[in-house]
KOLDRENZA-80300 format. One record per residue (C-alpha): x, y, z. Coordinates in steps of 0.05 Angstrom, whole numbers, padded with zeros to 5 digits, always signed. Layout:
residues N
XYZ
...
***
This chain:
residues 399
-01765-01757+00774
-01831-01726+00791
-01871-01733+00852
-01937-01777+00837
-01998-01753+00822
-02034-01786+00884
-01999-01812+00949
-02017-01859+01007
-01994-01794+01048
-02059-01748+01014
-02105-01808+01028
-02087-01808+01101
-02080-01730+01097
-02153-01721+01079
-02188-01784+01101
-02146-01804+01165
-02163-01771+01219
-02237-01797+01210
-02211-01860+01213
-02173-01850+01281
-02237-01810+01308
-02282-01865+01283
-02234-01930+01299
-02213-01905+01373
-02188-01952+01419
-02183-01998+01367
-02117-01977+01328
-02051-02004+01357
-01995-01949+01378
-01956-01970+01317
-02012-01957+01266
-02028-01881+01293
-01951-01881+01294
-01945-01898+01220
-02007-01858+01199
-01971-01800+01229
-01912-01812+01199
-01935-01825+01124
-01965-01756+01134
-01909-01718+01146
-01857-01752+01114
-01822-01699+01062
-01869-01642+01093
-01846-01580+01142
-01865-01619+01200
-01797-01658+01202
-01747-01601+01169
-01705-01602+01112
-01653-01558+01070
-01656-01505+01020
-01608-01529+00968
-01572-01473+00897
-01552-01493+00833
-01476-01480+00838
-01479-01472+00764
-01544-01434+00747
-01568-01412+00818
-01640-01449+00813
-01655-01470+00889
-01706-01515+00916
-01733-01538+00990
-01721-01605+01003
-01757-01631+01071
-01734-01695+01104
-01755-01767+01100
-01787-01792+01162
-01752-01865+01150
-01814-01908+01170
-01804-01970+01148
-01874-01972+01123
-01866-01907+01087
-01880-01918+01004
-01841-01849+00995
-01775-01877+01050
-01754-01952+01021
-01727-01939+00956
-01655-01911+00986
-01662-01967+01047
-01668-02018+00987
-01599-01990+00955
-01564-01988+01015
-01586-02057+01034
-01577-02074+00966
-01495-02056+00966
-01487-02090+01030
-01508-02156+00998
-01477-02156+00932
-01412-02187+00967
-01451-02243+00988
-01466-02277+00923
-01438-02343+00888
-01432-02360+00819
-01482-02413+00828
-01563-02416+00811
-01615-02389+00857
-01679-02411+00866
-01735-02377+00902
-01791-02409+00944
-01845-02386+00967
-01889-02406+01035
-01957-02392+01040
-01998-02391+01102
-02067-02416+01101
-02131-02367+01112
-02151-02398+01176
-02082-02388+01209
-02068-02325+01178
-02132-02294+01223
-02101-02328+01290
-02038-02289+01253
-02068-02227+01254
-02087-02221+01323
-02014-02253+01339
-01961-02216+01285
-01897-02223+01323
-01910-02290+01352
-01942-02321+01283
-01895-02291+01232
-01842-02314+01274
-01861-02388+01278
-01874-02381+01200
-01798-02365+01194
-01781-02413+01238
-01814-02472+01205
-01797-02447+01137
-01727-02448+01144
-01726-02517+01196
-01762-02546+01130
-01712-02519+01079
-01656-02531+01121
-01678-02606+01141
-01694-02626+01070
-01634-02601+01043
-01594-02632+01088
-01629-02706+01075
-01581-02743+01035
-01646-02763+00991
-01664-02695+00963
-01585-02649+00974
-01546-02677+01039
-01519-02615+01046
-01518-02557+01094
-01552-02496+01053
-01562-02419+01059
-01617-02376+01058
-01644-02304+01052
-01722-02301+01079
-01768-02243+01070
-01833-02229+01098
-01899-02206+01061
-01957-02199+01089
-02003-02172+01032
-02038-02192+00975
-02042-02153+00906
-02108-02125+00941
-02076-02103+01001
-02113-02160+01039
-02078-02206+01100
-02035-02251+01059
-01975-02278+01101
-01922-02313+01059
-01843-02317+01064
-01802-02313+01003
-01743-02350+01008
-01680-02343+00960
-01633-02399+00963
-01555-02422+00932
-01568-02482+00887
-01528-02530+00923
-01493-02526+00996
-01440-02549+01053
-01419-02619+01060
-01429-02641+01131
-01354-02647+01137
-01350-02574+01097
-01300-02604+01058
-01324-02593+00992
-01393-02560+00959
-01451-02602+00940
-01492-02582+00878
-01559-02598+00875
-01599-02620+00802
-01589-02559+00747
-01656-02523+00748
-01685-02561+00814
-01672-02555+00884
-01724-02585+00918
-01786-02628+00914
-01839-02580+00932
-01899-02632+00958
-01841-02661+01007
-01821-02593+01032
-01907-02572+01034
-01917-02629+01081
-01856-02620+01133
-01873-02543+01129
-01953-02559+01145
-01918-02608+01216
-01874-02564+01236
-01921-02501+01229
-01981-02532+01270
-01924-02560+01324
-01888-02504+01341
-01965-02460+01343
-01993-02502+01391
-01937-02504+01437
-01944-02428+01437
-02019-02434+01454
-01999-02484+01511
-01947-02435+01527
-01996-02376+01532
-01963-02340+01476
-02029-02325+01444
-02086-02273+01448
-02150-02276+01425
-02209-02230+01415
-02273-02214+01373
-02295-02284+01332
-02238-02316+01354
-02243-02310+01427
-02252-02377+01433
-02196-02404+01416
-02168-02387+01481
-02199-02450+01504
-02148-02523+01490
-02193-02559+01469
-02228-02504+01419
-02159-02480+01396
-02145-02563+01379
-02203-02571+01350
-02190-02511+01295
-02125-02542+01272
-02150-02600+01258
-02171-02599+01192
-02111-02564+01177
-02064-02620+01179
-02102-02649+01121
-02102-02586+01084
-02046-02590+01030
-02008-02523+01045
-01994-02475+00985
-01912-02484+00974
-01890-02451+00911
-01825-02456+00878
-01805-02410+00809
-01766-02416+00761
-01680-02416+00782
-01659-02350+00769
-01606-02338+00699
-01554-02307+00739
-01527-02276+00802
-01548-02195+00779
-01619-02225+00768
-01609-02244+00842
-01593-02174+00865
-01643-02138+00825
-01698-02192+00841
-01690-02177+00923
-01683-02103+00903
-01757-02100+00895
-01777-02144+00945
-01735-02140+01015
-01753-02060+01032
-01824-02069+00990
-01886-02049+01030
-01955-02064+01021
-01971-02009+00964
-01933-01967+00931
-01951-01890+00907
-01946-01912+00835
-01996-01952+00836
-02051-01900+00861
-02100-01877+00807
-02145-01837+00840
-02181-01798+00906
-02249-01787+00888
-02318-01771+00927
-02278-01812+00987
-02266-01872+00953
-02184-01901+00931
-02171-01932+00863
-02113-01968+00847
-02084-02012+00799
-02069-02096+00822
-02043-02162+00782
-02098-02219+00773
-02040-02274+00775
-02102-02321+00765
-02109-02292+00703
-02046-02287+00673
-02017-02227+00718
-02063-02171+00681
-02068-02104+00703
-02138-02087+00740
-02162-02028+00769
-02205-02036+00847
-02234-01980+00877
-02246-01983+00957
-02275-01933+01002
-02225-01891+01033
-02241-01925+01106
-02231-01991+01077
-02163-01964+01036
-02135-01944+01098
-02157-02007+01143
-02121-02055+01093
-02063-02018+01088
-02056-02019+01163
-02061-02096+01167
-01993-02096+01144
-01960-02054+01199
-01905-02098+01236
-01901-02098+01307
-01827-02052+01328
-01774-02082+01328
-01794-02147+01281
-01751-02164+01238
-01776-02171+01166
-01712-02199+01128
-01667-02263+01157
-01612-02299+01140
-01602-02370+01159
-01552-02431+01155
-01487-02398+01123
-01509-02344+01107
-01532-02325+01188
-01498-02262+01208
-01458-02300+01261
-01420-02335+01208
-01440-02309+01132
-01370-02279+01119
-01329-02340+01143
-01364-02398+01103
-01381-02350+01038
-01304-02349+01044
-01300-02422+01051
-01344-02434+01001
-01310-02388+00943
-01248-02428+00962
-01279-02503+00942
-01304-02463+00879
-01240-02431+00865
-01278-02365+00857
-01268-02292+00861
-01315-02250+00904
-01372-02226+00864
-01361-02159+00834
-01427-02135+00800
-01429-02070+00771
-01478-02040+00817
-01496-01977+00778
-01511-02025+00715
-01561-02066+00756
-01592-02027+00806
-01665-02013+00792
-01696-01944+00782
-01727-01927+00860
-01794-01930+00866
-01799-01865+00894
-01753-01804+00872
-01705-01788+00937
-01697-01701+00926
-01641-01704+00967
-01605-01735+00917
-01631-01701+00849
-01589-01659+00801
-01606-01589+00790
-01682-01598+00741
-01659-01544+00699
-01586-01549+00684
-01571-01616+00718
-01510-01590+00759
-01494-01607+00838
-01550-01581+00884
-01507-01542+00944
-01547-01541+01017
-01550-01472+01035
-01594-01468+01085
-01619-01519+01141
-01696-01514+01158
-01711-01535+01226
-01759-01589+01243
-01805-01601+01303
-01764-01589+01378
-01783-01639+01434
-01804-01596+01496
-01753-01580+01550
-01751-01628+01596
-01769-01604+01669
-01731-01630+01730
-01785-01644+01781
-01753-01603+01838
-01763-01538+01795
-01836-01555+01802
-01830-01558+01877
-01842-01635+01875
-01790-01683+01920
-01761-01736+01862
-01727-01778+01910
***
């Protein structure tokens, strides 16, 4: 597979250090750290391998990922491994996906407050899932889930939203036998809007009472109670955007569905056009419209600001499981729950499914001109950490 024309990497080669010089003071450590390492990612600055043909001799330099997470060139092979991990955990039920949406005044107070805001919208996204489908109106049943985070629009602007994959059915309270819910619905979506929209604006404000949240620039003044009260007001009238598709056919559509979206980042290389007199085109969906293909064109200062919104604070985790299929107890009730269906563990054929990477991995390419095993021969070294000094060699008393 052949490297792409244009990457994010040449944008920020060319453009990005103007934008540091020009936005200093202003860029959080984690955005210089991800600018920095989009940069060198594949490049001699991190090292690699010189790998032979053990057939026809052809060799080629291979340099090493640098395994950011917001890396277009790094997810691909983080999507198949995560991808294999998860095929065990499947059930020959139907799976519907949902989608929660935050509104645009929250998703500014979001902005300014990433690990506190996208952790409340997980929160009350799976509290409203969970309490729904355990009401023995809609399911009365104790359910699973698999939540990802997105924080991007098709035009790369700040666009927080969970998607949500769910079994079609769940635990009796008792977890004596397995509920199904209605073939080709879960749940009603207005109920689930409306619980979401509570539970959202309860748990935010006890994180402003709790002095969880920072303000600055416009919204400075929502430090303030009473200002802060004020803004989410209007918002508890505001009908909040829930969205639930269409159940998916089967368990493989499952696996290659979550594929694409658990390791994807904001934009991907294949979707870059052009570099041109300092300005970025690339191509976006108009869902409004039908999902057609259009082409936007940004300045390269404005290219590089949006795709910096979307960098997550370390450490935050992007992809959860909750109810049974938490990591504290996923392999004891998916057990439990193929025994009430009398079925076998899934067993998907993995190569069959899998979806071509996004980006090509050279590590694991076949020879280009005879397609037999590339051999490493040689291991390029990448950038050494200085020596650390012991003070008392500088004549300085450490104690």
């Amino acid at each position: 597979m052949s490297r792409p024309v244009l990457e994010v990497a040449d944008i920020l080669g060319r453009h990005g250090g103007a934008y540091r010089a020009d936005n200093a003071g202003h860029l959080s450590r984690g955005q210089l750290k991800v600018m920095g390492a989009v940069r060198a990612c594949r490049t001699a600055a991190l090292g690699g391998h010189v790998e032979c043909c053990g057939d026809c001799g052809h060799s080629r330099i291979a340099y090493n990922s640098c395994g950011n997470r917001h890396c277009p060139k790094c997810q691909a092979g983080a999507a198949r491994d995560w991808l294999q991990a998860r095929q065990a955990d499947l059930l020959p039920v139907e799976y519907f996906h949902v989608v929660f949406t935050l509104p645009a005044p929250i998703a500014a107070i979001g902005y300014q407050n990433k690990a506190v805001v996208y952790a409340i919208l997980f929160e009350a996204a799976a509290e409203t899932l969970r309490t729904i489908g355990a009401d023995k109106k809609h399911l009365g049943a104790r359910i699973g889930i698999t939540m990802v985070l997105h924080s991007w629009g098709q035009t790369l602007t700040h666009h927080p939203h969970v998607h949500c994959i769910v079994p079609g059915g769940g635990l009796s309270p008792d977890g004596a036998r397995w509920i199904w819910c209605r073939r080709g619905f879960f749940l009603p979506v207005r109920v689930l809007s409306r619980l979401f929209r509570r539970l959202f604006l309860t748990k935010l404000l006890r994180a402003h009472q709790a002095g969880k949240l920072r303000f600055w620039g416009d919204l400075a003044g929502l430090a303030e109670a009473g200002t802060f009260i004020a803004r989410l007001a209007p918002l508890r009238r505001l009908e909040w955007v829930v969205y639930a598709k269409r159940p998916f056919a089967g368990p493989e559509q499952v696996l290659a569905y979550l594929s694409h979206y658990t390791h994807r980042i904001a934009i991907s290389n294949r979707r870059l056009v052009a570099l041109e007199h300092g300005r970025v085109t690339f191509t976006w969906r108009d869902y409004a419209h039908g999902a057609a293909q259009k082409r936007m064109t940004l300045d390269a200062a404005e290219f590089t600001r949006r795709f910096l919104l979307h960098v997550l604070p370390d450490g935050f985790q992007r992809i959860r499981h909750y109810g049974f299929l938490a990591n504290s107890q996923r392999r004891a009730k998916l057990a439990l729950i193929r025994r009430l269906l009398d079925a076998a563990p899934a067993a998907i054929d993995g190569a069959a499914e899998e979806p071509a990477p996004s980006e090509p991995d050279p590590f694991k390419a076949p020879c280009p001109c005879c397609g037999g095993l590339m051999v490493i021969v040689e291991i390029l070294p990448g950038p050494r950490r200085r020596p650390f000094i012991r003070p008392a060699r500088l004549g300085i008393d450490s104690s």
